[in-house]
N, C-alpha and C positions, 0 to 999 in steps of 0.2 A: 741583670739577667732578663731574657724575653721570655714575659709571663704568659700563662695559657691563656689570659686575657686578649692582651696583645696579639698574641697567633690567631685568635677567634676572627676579632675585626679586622686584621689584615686579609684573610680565608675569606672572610663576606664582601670586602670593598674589591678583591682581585675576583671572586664568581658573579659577580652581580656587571661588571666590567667586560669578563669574557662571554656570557650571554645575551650583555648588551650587544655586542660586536656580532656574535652571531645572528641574533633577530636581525640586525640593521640589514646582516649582507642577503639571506636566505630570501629566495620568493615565498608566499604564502602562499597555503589551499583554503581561499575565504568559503565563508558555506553557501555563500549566494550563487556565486561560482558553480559551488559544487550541485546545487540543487535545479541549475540551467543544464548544465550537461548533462545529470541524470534524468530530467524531462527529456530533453535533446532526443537523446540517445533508447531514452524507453522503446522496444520494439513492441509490446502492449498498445502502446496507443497508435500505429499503425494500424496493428491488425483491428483493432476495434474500428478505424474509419471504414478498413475492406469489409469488416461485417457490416457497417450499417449500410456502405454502396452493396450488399449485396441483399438486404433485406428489401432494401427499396428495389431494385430488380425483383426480387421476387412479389413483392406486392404490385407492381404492373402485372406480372406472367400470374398472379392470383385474379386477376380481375378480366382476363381475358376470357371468352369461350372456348371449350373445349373443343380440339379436332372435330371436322365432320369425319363421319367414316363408311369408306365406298367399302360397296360387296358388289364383287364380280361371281357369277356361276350359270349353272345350265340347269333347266327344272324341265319339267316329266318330260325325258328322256324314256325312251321307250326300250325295256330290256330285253326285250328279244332280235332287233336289230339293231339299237341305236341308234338309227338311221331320223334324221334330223328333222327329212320332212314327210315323215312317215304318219305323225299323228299331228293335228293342227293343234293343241295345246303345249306342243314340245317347243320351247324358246332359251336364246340365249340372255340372260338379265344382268344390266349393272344397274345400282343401286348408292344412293347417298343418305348419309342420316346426317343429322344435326342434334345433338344433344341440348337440351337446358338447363341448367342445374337449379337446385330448388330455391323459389322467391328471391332473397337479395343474399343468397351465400355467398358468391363472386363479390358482390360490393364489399361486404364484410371481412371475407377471407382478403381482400387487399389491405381492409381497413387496417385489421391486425398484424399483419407484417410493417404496416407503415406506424402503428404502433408502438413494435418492436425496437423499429429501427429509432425511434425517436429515445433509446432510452438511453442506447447508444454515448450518445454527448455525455450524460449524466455518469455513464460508467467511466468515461475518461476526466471525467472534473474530480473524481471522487477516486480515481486512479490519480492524478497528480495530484490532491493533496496529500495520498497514502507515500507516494511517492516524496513529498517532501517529508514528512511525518520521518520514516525509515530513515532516509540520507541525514536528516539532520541529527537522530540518535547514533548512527555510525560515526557523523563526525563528532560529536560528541563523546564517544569511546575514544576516539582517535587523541582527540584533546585532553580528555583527564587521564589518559596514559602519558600523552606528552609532556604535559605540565607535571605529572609525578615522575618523572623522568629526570626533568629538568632542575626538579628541586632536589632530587634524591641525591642525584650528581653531584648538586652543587655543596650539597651538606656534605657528602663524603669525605670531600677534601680537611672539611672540619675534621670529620674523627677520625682522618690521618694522622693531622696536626695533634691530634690529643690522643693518638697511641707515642706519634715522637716525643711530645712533652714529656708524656709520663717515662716514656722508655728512658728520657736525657736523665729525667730527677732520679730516679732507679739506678741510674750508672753513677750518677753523681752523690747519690746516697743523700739529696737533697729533696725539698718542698713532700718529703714524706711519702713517696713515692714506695709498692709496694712492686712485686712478682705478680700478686692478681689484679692489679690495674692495667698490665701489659696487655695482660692476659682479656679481661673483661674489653678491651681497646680494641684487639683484634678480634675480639669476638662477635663484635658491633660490625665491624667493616666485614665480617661474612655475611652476616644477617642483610646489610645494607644491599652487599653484590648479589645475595638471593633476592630480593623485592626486586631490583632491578632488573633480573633475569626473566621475574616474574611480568615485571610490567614491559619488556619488550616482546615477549610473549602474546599478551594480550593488545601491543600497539600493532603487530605483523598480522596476527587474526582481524583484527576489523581491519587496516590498510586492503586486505585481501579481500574480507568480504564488500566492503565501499566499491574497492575495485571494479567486482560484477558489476556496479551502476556506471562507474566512469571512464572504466579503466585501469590497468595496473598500474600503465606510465604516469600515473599524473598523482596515484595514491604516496608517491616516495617524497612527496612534498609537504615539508611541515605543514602544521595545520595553522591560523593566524594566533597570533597569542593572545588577544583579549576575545570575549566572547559577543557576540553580534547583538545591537543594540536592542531590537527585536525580542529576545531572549532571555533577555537581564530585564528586561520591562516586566510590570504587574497588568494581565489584563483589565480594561477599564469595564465597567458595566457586567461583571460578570453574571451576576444573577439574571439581569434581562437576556442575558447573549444563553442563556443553560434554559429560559422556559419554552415550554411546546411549540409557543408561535414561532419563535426564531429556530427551534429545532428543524421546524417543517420544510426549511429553504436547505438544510445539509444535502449535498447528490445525493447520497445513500436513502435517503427518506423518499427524495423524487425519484427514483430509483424505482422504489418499490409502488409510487404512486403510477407509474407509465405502467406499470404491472398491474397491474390493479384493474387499468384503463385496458388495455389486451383481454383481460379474464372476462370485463362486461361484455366484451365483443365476441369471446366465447362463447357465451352466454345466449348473445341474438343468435349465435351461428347454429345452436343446441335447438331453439325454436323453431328454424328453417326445415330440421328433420320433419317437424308436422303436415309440412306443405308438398304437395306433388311435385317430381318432378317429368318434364314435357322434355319431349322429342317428334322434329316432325321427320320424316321420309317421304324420298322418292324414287320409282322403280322404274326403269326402260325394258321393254321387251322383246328381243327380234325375232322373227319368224321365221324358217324357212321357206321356199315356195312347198305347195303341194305336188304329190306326185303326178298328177297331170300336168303341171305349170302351172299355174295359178297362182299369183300372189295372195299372200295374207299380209293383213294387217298387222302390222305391231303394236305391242301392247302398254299402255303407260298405268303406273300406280301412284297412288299418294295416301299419307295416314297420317296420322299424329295420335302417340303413344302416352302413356303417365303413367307413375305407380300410384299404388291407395295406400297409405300408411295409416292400414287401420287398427293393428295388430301392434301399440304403441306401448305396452306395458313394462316389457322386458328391454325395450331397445330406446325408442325417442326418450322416454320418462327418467328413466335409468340414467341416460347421458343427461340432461338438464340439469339432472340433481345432480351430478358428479361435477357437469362445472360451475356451478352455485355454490356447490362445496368450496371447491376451489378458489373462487371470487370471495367469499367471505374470510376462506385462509389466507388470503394475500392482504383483507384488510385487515386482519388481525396484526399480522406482520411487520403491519405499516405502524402498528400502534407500538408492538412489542419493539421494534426496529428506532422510534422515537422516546421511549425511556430507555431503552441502551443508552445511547446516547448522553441522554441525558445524567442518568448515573454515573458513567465514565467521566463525563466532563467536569462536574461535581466534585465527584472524588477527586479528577486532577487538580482541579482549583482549591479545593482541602493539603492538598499534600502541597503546593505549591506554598498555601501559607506556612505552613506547620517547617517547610525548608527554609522561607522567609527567616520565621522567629529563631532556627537553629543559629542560621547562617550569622543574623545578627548578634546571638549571642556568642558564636565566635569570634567574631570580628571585634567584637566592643568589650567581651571579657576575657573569654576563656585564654585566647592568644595572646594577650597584650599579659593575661598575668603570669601564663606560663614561661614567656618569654622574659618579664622578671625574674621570675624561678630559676631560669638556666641562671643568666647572668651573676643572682647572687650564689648560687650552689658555684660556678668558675670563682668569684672575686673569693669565697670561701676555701674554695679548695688554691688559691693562688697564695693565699694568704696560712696557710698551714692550720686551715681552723675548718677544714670539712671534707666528706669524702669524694674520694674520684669516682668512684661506680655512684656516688650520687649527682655527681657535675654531670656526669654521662647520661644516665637516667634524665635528666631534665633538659638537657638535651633532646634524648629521643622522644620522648613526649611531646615534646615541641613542634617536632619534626612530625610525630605523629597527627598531631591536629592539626597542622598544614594540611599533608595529605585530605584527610577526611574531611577540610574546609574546600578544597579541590574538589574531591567527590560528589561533596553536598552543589556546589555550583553545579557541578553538572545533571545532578540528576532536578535539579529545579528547570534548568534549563531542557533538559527532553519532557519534566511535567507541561511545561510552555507548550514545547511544539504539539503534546498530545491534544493539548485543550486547543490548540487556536485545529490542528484538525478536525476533532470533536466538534467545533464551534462553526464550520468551513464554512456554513450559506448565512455568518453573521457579517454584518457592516463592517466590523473591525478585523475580522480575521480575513474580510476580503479581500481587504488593502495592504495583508502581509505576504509574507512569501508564498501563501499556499495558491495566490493564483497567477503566478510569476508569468505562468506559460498560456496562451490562450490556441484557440484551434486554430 
């Protein structure tokens, strides 16, 4: 007779056979791949070049002099005839100004757009490493759905075999076989076809959301089946790569350092209000002839004008203080902005251990002894010396710390990609995927 033994190992040598087959044939979606075409394809980093080619345009156009501006009119016009050449002060005037604006505002005000515009790069380095950070947790959803897919399937087929077993011994009124073995048998293979349901579910929600980054056509592509060397790695040096110095080199930190640098230049531009500002002008005059014929002369003017900002309490003082304010909030920020950081990368490097020690005690106990546990509870229940709902049970259990040893890989694997983001202006985390892409 073919024992439920026997039906076991033959269910694992023919699934392990037909997944081989299909790995071999399927293309893959590797995450290297997937992390160049979503740079590629970011339309953010675009638009951030059009901003920074537009700040520097405007820092020219901030540096330039303001318009002159002509005035054309007619002055003492005489109201009882109007008549042109009636009184000799009556003239037709054009007129030009040239404004100045106060001591080095212009130099400044370009300073700070060219400021701006330099932050620019650091918004897009700190946008592709966000960029890979995201894409590599998506494929990683993609992955621990897959692989629990994969194995869920493949066990299935097992507790087919051990609903027919038990259904054959049931009929044959042998190996002790009951009505609720059938029963608990089928009861398993619903439970299995819900997870299942459950985990295609959750493989079509991320395929879709990945998609936004790459595409829909290219997300219907398995994902590679081992996971990227990269990611399975333990960062080296982490405590040097988590202290302040090396914090200070992440975009996000220079980020707020460029900001910083704009708010000083605020700052000078806030002083400039104390200074006059100058205009000079120039007036043409034409005459008409006098009412006898007589020519007159026309008449030329010139001035140069300034305000007095003497009256500075409520207005100059006010703004200076307002962007001093400012200037010291931006450095606070810088600070607040580099223990973030810091905290986050920590904890990830925490939890990356703490997944480490899980992981290894999976691997080295927990699996190897529950997988014991089926076998003798099957060799037990083959031999008419144990029960079926506990072959089954040990079974699912089995099956169960697979799954959550899947799980546990993955979520170590997106602690990774957090930290090496976290970590982005470190030497090691330079060299990985997060700066795949350059300008």
């Amino acid at each position: 007779m073919l024992t439920l033994s026997r039906f076991m190992k033959f269910a694992v040598f023919g699934t392990l056979v037909f997944t081989s087959t299909l790995s071999w044939a399927e293309p893959k979606l590797d995450l290297a791949g997937v992390i160049d075409s979503a740079i590629e394809n970011d339309p953010w980093l675009s638009q951030s070049v059009r901003m920074q080619e537009a700040l520097l345009e405007e820092s020219i156009s901030e540096g330039a002099l303001p318009d002159p501006r002509i005035n054309i009119g007619a002055a003492n016009l005489p109201v009882d005839t109007f008549d042109t050449g009636q009184e000799a002060m009556t003239q037709a005037t054009i007129g030009i100004t040239q404004r100045f604006p106060r001591g080095d505002s212009r130099q400044l005000a370009s300073e700070k757009k060219a400021r701006l515009a330099e932050v620019q790069p650091f918004r897009r380095e700190n946008r592709r490493a966000q960029v890979v950070e995201t894409v590599t947790h998506l494929w990683l959803d993609i992955w621990r759905a897959q692989q629990s897919i994969h194995l869920i399937e493949g066990n299935r087929g097992l507790f087919e075999q051990l609903s027919e077993v038990a259904e054959a011994g049931y009929t044959s009124a042998s190996a002790g076989s009951r009505q609720q073995d059938i029963i608990r048998s089928s009861l398993e293979l619903i439970r299995l076809d819900d997870r299942l349901t459950a985990l295609h579910a959750q493989l079509a929600t991320s395929r879709e959301t990945l998609g936004e980054w790459i595409g829909a056509e290219r997300v219907q592509t398995p994902v590679s089946k081992e996971l990227p060397d990269e990611l399975q790695s333990t960062p080296r040096n982490w405590r040097s790569e988590t202290d302040t110095e090396a914090l200070v080199r992440h975009p996000s930190v220079r980020i707020t350092e460029q900001l910083i640098d704009a708010r000083a230049v605020d700052v000078d531009l806030a002083r400039q209000a104390y200074k006059p500002e100058w205009s000079v002008s120039a007036q043409y005059g034409y005459r008409d002839r006098a009412p006898n014929g007589e020519d007159r002369a026309d008449l030329f003017s010139v001035g140069i004008g300034f305000d007095l900002p003497l009256f500075t309490g409520n207005r100059q003082d006010r703004r200076l203080n307002a962007t001093s304010a400012r200037l010291e909030a931006a450095r606070s920020e810088r600070v607040l902005k580099t223990r973030e950081l810091q905290a986050k990368a920590r904890a990830a490097m925490a939890r990356i251990e703490k997944l480490d020690e899980r992981i290894g005690l999976y691997r080295q106990s927990l699996l190897p002894q529950m997988e014991e546990q089926a076998s003798a509870a099957l060799t037990a229940y083959d031999n008419d010396d144990g029960d079926f709902s506990e072959a089954v049970r040990a079974r699912i259990d089995e099956l169960n710390a697979q799954v959550e040893l899947i799980h546990l890989e993955a979520d170590r694997a997106k602690a990774v990609a957090s930290f090496r983001y976290l970590t982005a202006g470190s030497p090691e985390s330079s060299s990985s995927l997060l700066n795949r892409s350059q300008d």
